[in-house]
VEXBATOR-11418 format. One record per residue (C-alpha): residue number from 1; residue in one letter; x, y, z negated. Coordinates in steps of 0.25 Angstrom, whole numbers, plus 5000, padded with zeros to 4 digits. Example, Ala and Ser with C-alpha at 12.3 -4.5 7.8 and 13.67 -1.06 7.14 Angstrom:
{node 1, a, {5049, 4982, 4969}}
{node 2, s, {5055, 4996, 4971}}
//
This chain:
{node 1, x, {5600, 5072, 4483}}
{node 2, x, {5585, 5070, 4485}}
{node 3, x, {5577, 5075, 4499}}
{node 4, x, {5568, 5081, 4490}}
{node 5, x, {5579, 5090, 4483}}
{node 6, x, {5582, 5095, 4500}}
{node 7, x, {5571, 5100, 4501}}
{node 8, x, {5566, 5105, 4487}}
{node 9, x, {5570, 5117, 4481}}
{node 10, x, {5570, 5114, 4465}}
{node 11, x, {5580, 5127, 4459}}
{node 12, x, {5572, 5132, 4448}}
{node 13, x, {5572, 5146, 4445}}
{node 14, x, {5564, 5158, 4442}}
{node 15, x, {5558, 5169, 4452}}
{node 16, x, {5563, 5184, 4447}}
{node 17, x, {5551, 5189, 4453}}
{node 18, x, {5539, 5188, 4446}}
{node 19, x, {5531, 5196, 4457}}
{node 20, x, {5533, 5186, 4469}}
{node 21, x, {5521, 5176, 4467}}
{node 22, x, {5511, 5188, 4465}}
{node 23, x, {5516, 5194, 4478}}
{node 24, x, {5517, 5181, 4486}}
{node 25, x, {5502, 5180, 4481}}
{node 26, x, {5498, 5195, 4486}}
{node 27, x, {5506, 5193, 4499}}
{node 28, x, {5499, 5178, 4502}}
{node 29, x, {5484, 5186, 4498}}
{node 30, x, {5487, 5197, 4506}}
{node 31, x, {5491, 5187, 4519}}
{node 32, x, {5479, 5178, 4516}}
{node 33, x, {5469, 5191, 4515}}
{node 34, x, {5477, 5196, 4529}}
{node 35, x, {5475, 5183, 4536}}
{node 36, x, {5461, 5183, 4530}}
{node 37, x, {5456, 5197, 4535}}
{node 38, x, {5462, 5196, 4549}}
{node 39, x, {5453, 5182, 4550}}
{node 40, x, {5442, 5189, 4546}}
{node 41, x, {5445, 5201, 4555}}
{node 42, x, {5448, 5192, 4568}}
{node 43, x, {5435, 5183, 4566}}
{node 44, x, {5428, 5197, 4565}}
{node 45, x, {5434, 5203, 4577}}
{node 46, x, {5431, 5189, 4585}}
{node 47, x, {5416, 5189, 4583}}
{node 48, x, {5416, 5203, 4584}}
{node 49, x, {5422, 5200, 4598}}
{node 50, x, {5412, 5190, 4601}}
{node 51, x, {5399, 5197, 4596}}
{node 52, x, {5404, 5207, 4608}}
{node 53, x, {5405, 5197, 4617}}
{node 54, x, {5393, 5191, 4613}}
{node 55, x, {5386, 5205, 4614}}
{node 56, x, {5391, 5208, 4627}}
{node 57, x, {5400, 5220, 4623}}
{node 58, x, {5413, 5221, 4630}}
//
């Protein structure tokens, strides 16, 4: 036996479940768009917190 058959999975068969790649798709988006968003959000609230500082406000 081969190193490359250890370590490879080659069992052809079919997937029952025809929904799984468009919900692994939606579930990878919406984590994106989460990590996205909560970027955006925390750069907001960091120069939002330096504009305070900036300003004097405590």
């Amino acid at each position: 036996m081969k190193l490359h058959d250890e370590f490879v999975h080659d069992e052809k068969h079919k997937l029952e479940v025809k929904a799984g790649k468009p919900i692994a798709s939606a579930l990878s988006g919406f984590i994106a768009g989460v990590v996205f968003a909560s970027i955006i959000w925390l750069t907001g609230v960091i120069i939002f917190k330096a504009y305070l500082g900036f300003v004097g406000v405590q």
